[in-house]
N, C-alpha and C positions, 0 to 999 in steps of 0.2 A: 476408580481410575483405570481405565483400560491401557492397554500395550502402546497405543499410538503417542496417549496424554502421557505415559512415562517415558516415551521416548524426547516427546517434544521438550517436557520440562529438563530431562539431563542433556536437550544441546542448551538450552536458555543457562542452567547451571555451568554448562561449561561457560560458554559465552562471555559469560560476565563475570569466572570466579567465584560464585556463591552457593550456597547449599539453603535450600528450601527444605525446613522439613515435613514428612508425610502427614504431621495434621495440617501443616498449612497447606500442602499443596491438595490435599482431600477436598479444600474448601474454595479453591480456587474456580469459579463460574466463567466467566466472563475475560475478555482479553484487559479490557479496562482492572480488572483487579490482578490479572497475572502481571501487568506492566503494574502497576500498586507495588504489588508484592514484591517485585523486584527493587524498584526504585528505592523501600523501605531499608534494605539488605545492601546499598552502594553506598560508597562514599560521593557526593555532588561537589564539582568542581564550577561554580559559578562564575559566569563571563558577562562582557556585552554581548557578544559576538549573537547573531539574531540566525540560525539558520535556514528556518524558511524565508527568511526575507532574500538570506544569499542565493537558496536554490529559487524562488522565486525570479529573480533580475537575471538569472541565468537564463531564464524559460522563455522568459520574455524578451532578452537579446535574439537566441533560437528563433522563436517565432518572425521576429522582425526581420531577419534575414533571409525568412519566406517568404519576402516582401510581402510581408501583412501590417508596413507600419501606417496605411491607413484606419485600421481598426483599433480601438482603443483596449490592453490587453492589463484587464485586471484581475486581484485575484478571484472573484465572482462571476467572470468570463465564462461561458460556456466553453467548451474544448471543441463541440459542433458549429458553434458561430464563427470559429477561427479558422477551422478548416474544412476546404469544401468535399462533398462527397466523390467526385473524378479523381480524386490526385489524395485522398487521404492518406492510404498506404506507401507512394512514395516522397510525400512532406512528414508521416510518421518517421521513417528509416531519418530522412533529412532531420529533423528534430535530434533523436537520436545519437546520429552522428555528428552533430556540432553539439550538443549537450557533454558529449563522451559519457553518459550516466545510459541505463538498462531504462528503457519505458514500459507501464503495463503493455501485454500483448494485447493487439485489436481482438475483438470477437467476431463472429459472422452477423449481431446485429450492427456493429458497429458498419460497415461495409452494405445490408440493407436494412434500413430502416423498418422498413415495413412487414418482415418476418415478423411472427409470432414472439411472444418473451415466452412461448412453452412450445416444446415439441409436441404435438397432437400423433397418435395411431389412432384411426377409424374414427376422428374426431373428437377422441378424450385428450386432456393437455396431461402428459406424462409425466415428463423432464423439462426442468427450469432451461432455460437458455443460461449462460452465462451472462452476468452485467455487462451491458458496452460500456466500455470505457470513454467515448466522446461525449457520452451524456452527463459526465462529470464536469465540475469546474478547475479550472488553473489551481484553487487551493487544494483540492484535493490531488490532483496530479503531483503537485508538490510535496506532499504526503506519501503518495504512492512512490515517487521518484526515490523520495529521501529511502522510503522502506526497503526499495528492490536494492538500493545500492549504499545499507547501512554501513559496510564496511569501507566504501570511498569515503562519505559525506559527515560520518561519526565517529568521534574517537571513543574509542570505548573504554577505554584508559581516564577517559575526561568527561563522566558523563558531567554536562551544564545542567540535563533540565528532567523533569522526568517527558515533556515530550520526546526528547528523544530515547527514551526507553520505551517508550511505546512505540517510534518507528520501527528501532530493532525489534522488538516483539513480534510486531506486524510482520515485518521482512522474515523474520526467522519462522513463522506460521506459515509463513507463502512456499517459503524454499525446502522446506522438510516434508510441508506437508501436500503440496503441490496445488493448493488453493489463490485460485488467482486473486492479486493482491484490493482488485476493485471491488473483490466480495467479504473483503475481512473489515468489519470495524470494530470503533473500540467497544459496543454496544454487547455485541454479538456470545452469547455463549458458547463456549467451547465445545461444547457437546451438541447440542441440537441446532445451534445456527449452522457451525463448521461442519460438523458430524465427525469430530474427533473421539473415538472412541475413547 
């Protein structure tokens, strides 16, 4: 475990009150097992209460009051079919601002399409682009929204689910470690997807 994975793991330990110890955290791969492992260490406070479905009806008010309510706006939506490319940047801020929650930030593919997904010198592809975020779906957004803005939309006092240990996971990999939140899934190893040392 390098300097970064020990730093990451003592804000998650703060976070949420618990102590991980060093054989468990040695063996921790994947964001999917670090949210595991955590969730294994909490007390779960179970509800009805549905939260992506809340932040979900939240998105989709948002959108409508782009007057986008001719468009049918589910969670399998394209985020590109909703919004057109002239005015994305200022119906994003608009989103935003009537959400009152933090949105992933656009990328430069997001704005053109037709860039490269790799920055090229001399015609070799170097450096990844960052994921556009419009190529994603409303479920996912809803994911990312919950993540950026775990401390509005989760008690953490109360965790219900272990999804929502995995958004804070998510959100707390984003904001420490400055990886944008449309690049982290729960898949993803912490070391060579992230490149968290």
């Amino acid at each position: 475990m390098g300097l970064d994975s020990v730093e990451l793991l003592m804000s998650v330990e703060d976070k949420f009150g618990i102590r991980i110890e060093d054989s468990e955290a040695e063996k921790i791969a994947t964001v999917q097992h670090f949210a595991d492992t955590v969730y294994n260490k909490i007390i779960v406070n179970p509800t009805d209460k549905c939260l992506t479905q809340i932040i979900f009806y939240r998105i989709r008010k948002a959108f409508q009051d782009l007057n986008l309510t001719e468009l049918e706006i589910r969670p399998n939506s394209k985020i590109s079919d909703l919004l057109t490319q002239s005015e994305l940047k200022t119906n994003w801020n608009r989103l935003e601002t009537e959400l009152e929650l933090k949105l992933p930030e656009l990328v430069a593919i997001d704005f053109n399409p037709k860039l490269d997904s790799h920055v090229k010198i001399f015609g070799i592809k170097t450096i990844k682009r960052n994921t556009p975020v419009t190529k994603g779906t409303i479920r996912e957004l809803i994911d990312w929204t919950i993540s950026l803005n775990f401390e509005k939309t989760i008690d953490i006092q109360k965790i219900t689910n272990k999804y929502e240990v995995e958004r804070i996971i998510s959100g707390i990999i984003s904001e420490n470690m400055g990886i944008p939140i449309a690049e982290i899934e729960l898949r993803h190893t912490i070391t060579n997807d992230l490149g968290i040392d």
